[in-house]
Structures are given as structure tokens and as C-alpha cells.
C-alpha positions in Angstrom: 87.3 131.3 171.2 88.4 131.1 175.2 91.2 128.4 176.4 88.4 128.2 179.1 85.4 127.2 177.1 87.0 125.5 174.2 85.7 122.1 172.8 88.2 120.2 170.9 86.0 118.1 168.0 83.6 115.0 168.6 83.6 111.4 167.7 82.5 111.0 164.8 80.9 106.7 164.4 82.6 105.6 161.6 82.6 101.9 160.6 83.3 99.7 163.4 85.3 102.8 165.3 85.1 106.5 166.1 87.5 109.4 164.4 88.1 112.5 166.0 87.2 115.6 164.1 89.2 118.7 165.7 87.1 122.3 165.7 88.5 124.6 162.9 91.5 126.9 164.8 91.7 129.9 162.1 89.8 132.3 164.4 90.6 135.1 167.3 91.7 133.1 170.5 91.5 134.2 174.2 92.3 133.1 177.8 91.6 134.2 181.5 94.9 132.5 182.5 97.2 134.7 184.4 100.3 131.7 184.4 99.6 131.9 180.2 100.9 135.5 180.3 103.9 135.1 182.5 105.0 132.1 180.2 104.6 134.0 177.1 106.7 136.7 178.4 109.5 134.1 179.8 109.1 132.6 176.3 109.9 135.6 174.4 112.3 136.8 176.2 114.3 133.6 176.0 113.8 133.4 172.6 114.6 137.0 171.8 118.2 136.1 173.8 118.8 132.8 171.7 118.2 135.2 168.5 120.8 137.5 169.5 123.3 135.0 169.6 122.5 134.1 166.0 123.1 137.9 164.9 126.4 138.0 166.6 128.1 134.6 166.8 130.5 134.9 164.0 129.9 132.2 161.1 127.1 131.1 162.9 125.8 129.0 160.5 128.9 126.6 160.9 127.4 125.6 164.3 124.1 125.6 163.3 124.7 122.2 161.4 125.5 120.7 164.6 122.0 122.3 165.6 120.1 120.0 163.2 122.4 117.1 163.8 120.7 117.2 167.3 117.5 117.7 166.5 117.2 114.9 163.5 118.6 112.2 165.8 116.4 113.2 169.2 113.2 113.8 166.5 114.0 110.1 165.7 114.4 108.6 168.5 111.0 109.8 169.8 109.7 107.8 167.0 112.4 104.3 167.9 115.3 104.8 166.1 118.4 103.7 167.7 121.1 105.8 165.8 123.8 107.6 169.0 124.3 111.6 168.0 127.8 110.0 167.2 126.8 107.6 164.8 124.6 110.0 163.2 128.1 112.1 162.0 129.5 109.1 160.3 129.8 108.0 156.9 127.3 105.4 156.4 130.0 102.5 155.7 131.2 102.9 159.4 127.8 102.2 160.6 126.6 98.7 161.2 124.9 96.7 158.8 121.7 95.9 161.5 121.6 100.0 162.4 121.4 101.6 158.9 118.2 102.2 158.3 117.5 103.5 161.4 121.2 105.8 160.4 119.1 106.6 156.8 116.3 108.0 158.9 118.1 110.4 160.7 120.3 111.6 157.7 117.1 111.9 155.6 115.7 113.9 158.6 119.0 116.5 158.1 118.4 116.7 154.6 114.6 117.6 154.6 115.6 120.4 157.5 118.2 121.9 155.0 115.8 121.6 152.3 113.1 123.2 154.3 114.8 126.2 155.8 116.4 126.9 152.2 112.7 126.8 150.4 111.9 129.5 153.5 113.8 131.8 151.2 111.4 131.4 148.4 108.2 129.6 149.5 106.1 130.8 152.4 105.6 128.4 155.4 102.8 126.1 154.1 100.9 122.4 153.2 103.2 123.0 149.8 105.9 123.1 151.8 105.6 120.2 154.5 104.8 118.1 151.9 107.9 118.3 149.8 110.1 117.9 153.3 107.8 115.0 154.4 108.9 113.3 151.0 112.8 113.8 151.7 112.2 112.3 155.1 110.3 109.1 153.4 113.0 108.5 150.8 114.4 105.3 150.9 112.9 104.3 154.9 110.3 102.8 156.6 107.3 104.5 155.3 108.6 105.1 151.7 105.6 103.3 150.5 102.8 105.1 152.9 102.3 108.2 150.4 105.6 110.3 150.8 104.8 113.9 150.1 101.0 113.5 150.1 98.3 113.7 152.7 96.9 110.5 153.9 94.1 108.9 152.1 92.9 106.3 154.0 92.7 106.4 158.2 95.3 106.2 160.5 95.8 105.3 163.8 98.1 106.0 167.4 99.1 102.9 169.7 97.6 99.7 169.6 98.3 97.4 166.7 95.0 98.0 164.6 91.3 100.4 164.6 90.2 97.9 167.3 92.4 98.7 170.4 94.1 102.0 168.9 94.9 104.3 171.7 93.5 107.4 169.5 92.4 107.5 166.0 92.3 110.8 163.6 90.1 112.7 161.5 88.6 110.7 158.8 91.1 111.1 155.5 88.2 112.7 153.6 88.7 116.0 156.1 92.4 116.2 156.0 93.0 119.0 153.1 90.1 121.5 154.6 92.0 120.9 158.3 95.3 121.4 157.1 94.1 124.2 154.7 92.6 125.6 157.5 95.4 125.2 159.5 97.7 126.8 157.0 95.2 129.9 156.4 95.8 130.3 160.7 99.6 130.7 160.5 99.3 133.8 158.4 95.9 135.5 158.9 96.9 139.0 159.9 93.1 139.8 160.7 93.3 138.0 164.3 95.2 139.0 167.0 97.3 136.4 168.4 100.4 136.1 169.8 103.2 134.1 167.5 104.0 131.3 170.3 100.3 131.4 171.1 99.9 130.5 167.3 102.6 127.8 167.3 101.5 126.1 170.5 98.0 125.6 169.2 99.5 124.7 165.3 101.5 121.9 166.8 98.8 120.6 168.6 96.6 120.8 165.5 99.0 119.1 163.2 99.0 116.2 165.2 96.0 115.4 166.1 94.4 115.9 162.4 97.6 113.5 161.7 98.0 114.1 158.2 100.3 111.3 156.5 100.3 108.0 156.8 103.5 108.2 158.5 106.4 111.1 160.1 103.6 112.8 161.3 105.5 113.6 164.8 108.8 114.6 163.2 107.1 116.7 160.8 105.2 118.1 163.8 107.8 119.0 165.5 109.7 120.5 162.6 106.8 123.1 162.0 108.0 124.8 165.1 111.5 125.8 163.7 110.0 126.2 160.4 107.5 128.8 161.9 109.4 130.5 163.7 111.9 131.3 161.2 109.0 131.9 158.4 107.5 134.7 160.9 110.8 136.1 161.6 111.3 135.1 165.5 114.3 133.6 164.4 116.9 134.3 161.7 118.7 131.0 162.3 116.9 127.4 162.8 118.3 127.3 166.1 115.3 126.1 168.4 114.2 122.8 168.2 111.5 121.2 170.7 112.1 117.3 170.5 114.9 117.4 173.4 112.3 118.4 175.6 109.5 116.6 174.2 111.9 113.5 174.7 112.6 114.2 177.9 109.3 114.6 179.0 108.2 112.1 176.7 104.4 110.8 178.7 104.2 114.6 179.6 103.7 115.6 176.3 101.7 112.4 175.1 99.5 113.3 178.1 99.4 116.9 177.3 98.2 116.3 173.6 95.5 113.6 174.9 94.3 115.8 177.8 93.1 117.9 175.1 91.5 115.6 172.9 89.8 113.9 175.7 89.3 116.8 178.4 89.4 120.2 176.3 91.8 121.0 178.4 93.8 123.5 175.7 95.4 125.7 178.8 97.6 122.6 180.3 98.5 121.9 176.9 99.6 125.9 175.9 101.4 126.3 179.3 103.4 122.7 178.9 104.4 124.0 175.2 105.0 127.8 176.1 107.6 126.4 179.2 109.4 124.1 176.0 110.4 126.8 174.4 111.9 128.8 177.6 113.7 126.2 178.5 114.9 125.1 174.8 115.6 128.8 174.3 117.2 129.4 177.4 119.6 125.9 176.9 120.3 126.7 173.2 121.5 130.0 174.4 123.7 128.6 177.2 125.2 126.3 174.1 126.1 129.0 172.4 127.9 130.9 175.4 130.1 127.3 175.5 130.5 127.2 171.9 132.2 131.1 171.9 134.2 130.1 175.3 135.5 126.9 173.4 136.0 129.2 170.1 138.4 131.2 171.7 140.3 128.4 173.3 140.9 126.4 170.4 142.0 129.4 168.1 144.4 130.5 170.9 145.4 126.7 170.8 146.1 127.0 167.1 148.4 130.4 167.2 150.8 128.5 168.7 151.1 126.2 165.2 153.4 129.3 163.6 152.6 129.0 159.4 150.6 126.2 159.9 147.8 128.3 162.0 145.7 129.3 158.6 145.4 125.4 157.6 144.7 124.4 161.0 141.8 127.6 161.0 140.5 126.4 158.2 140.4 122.7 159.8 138.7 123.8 162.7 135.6 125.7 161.2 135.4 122.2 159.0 135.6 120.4 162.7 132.3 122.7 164.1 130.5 121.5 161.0 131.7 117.9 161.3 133.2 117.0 164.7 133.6 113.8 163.6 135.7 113.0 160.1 138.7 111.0 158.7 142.2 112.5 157.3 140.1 112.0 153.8 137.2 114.1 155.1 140.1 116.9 155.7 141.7 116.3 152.4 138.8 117.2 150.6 137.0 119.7 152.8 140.2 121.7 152.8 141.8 120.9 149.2 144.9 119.8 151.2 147.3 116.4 150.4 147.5 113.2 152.1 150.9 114.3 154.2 149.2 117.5 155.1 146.5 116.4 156.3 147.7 113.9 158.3 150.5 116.6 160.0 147.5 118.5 161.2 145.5 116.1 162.5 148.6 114.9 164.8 148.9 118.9 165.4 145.3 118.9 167.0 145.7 115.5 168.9 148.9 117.0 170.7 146.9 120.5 171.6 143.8 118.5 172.9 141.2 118.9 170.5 141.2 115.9 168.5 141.1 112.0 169.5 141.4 108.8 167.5 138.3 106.9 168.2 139.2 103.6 166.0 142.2 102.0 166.7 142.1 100.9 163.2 145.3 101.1 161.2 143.2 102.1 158.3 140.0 104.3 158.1 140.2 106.0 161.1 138.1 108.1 162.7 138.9 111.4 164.7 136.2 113.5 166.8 136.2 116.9 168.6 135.1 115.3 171.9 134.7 119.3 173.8 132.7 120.2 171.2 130.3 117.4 170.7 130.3 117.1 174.2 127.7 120.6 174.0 125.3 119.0 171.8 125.0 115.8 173.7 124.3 117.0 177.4 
């Protein structure tokens, strides 16, 4: 099928409103589009550079924590949470009372990232698979009654407050599992030849408009694309994700979505998606580069602590996974006492890379303000 001729579905009458039925996507795909090209290429090449940095940071995975921090508290605020990418690394009984659901959403969203990129190991990218990580994200929230970890069975809706004046309203539930399975058959069918990102742009796009569950559809959505890419190998580390730009450019990418639904316009949508992922890629990168610069700082910092350098090590790769914790969070994470503990936090106050954010007497909180600063830009 060509971007240039493509039809996205029809309204289908249903009982006192119209559903939108999408086309089928698993099939060969083609454009005309000479700006499609150059932005695959930009893509690729951006996200070939962010990969590297995941072969050769050392202990990457101790910043890629920080990664999915990020992404579970911009994914939720796209969808109204409130929770600050501080208050998302605190222990729940520092949070207030009136913000901690909107804290539970977030943390379940960490969880079912973890659990998704570990079941990569063993279980291919699939409907199996989004389903078990749509039920982690439902646990215990808003929308832990709306069929966690199964597709929807009755209709659904975007904008507006009912069918009536709903801004767009999905397939019909009864064509769900043949869209999705068709879906699912698209991200590995070997016998068409189309690009990955090409692949992903149009799978995104596809996942939400059939809107599968009653509710998460958007962060689920935007998980696929981290979740592809690492299935397929792009990435050995989940270390693009698309909802900073997506927030960003919040109506954009509303507008880009609709402008398919409504206009077949597929092309704006794939160019507006392809340019995410440079600029995601390219940004991620650039976080990186600071996170090595500030690396080297700190340890150089630390040498100067004589035989208490190895604890203080230890502390720090502790600190890149949690930039935010209390002189119990040290005690535990490093098997250390009470005394020590609290002798190396004072250590890291007086060399710059700790601060007391409390003022409490009791309970206190420190963070590693340089380095959370990267995440938060």
C-alpha cells in the first residue's frame, strides 16, 4: 500500500454513533516522499549513536533506571498525573496524602517497564506480552477495575464525557483481537520489506487508534516503541523513550494521529514520528555524554576520601540508580552501619554532590542535584 493513496478505515453506524474501523496494516508499504527518506536516515543514524553509548558506557544499566524514571513520570503526565520527576524517587510515605495515587501510577508504570524489558528475554514482543504489562500498570489505580490485562470488551471513547460528544470513538470491541492480532503478525512478518522505524511509526499509530483497553491505552502505546525496538534488536538498552517529545508537542501529536483518521494523511503522521525519534535519540545521547563527563568528576571527587574512597564508590553507583535516598536507603543498599553511613553522606555534602532537601531533624532526605538535573531538562 502507498503513504500517498492510503485510506485509513470507515465509520462504521453503530447504535446511536459511528466507530472507526482502521484498514488491516500487515502488508508491503510504500511512499513517493523524498522528506520520508532523509528522516529515516537522520533517524537511524541517531539511534545507531544512542546504541553505541549503551555498548560502551560502563555499568550502563545503573543509569538506565533513571531512563525509566523519566519516561514513567512524562508517560503519566500526558495522561494528568501530577507526580514531579522528584517526587517520583521517593518513598511513598514522603509523598502527600492528596498526590499518591497519582505517585502509585507512575511507580506501577516503572514496574511494568522492568517487567516488560525482562520478559524480552524469554517472550517475543506481542498482545501476550502488552497484556501482562498493561495489568502491572492497572494494579491498585484508576482503571484497576476497567479489565487490567485484557482487551476491551465493550466501546470506548477519546474526549468528550460520553458516545454523544466524544471527540473520536474506536473500533467496535468485537474487532479488537483480529486488529491487534493483525497488528502483532506486522511487527514480525519477515516476508515484507519495510523498514523497522517505518514499522514502528505505523504500529504506534495503529495501537491507538484500534484503542485496545478500556484504559492506559496511551502509555502502553508509547511503551511499544522501546519495547520494539529492543525486541528487533535496534537497541540493546531501553534507552529511547518518545513521551518527552510527545509531551512537548502535546496538540502536534493529537493532531498528527487525527489527521490520519480523518484526512489519510499517513505521510504527516510518519514524518512527525520519524523526527521523535532523531531528536529523542540525538537528546538521549547528549545525556549520556553529561552523565560520563559527571562520572569522571565525581569519582575524581571521591579519590580524595583516602580508605573511605571504595564505600563512597559503592555509594555513588547506588546514587545514579537512586539520586534521591535517606542515610537508611544507604545502610541497606550498601550493607553499611548507621555511623557509616551517615560519615559518608556528610563526605559527599562537603565535595558537592549531595544536598539535604528536608530540614527535618529526622527522615531526611538527600538528592544528587547534578545528576538529576540531566534527566529533568
Amino acid at each position: 500500500m502507498k503513504f500517498e493513496t492510503f485510506k485509513a478505515g470507515v465509520w462504521q453506524q453503530r447504535y446511536q454513533y459511528k466507530s472507526f474501523e482502521p484498514v488491516l496494516v500487515d502488508h508491503e508499504w510504500l511512499w513517493q516522499d523524498p522528506a520520508i527518506n532523509t528522516l529515516l536516515e537522520a533517524a537511524n543514524r541517531a539511534l545507531g549513536e544512542l546504541n553505541a553509548f549503551s555498548l560502551i558506557v560502563p555499568d550502563i544499566d545503573l543509569f538506565i533506571e533513571m531512563h525509566v524514571v523519566k519516561e514513567a513520570q512524562t508517560s503519566s503526565r500526558i495522561e494528568g498525573t501530577q507526580t514531579g520527576m522528584d517526587e517520583a524517587l521517593m518513598p511513598e510515605d514522603q509523598i502527600e496524602p492528596e498526590k499518591r495515587d497519582d505517585w502509585r501510577e507512575v511507580r506501577n508504570y516503572v514496574d511494568a517497564v522492568n517487567a516488560a524489558i525482562a520478559e524480552l528475554a524469554t517472550l517475543p514482543l506481542s498482545n501476550r506480552l502488552l497484556k501482562r504489562t498493561h495489568e502491572i500498570l492497572m494494579r491498585g489505580v484508576r482503571g484497576e477495575h476497567k479489565q487490567p490485562g485484557e482487551f476491551r470488551s465493550s466501546q470506548n471513547w477519546i474526549g468528550g464525557s460520553s458516545l454523544a460528544d466524544a471527540v473520536f470513538i474506536p473500533p467496535h470491541p468485537d474487532g479488537v483481537p483480529a486488529m491487534m492480532g493483525d497488528l502483532e503478525k506486522f511487527w514480525h512478518d519477515e516476508t515484507i520489506q519495510v523498514p523497522h522505524l517505518i514499522r514502528l511509526a505505523i504500529s504506534h499509530y495503529q495501537f491507538e487508534t484500534i484503542h485496545p483497553f478500556l484504559d492506559g491505552n496511551g502509555r502502553i502505546g508509547r511503551l511499544l516503541v522501546p519495547l520494539y525496538l529492543v525486541s528487533h534488536g535496534l537497541l540493546v538498552k531501553p534507552s529511547l523513550y518518545l513521551s518527552d517529545f510527545f509531551e512537548r508537542n502535546r496538540a502536534s501529536y493529537y493532531d498528527a494521529l487525527m489527521r490520519v483518521r480523518t484526512g489519510n494523511d499517513l505521510i504527516h503522521w510518519v514524518r512527525f514520528f520519524l523526527q521523535g525519534v532523531a531528536e529523542t535519540a540525538t537528546k538521549g545521547r547528549n545525556v549520556f555524554q553529561q552523565i560520563l563527563a559527571l562520572r569522571t568528576e565525581a569519582e575524581q571527587k571521591i579519590l580524595t576520601l583516602g580508605k573511605r574512597a571504595p564505600n563512597a564508590r559503592q555509594a555513588l553507583n547506588l546514587l545514579y540508580r537512586k539520586p534521591m535516598l535517606s542515610a537508611a536507603d544507604l545502610e541497606h543498599g550498601l550493607g553499611i552501619t548507621h555511623p557509616t553511613a551517615n560519615a559518608l553522606l556528610r563526605d559527599f555534602i562537603r565535595l558537592g554532590l549531595l544536598r539535604e532537601i528536608t530540614g527535618a531533624s529526622r527522615h531526611r532526605l538527600y538528592v544528587f542535584e547534578t545528576y538529576l538535573d540531566l534527566f529533568i531538562r
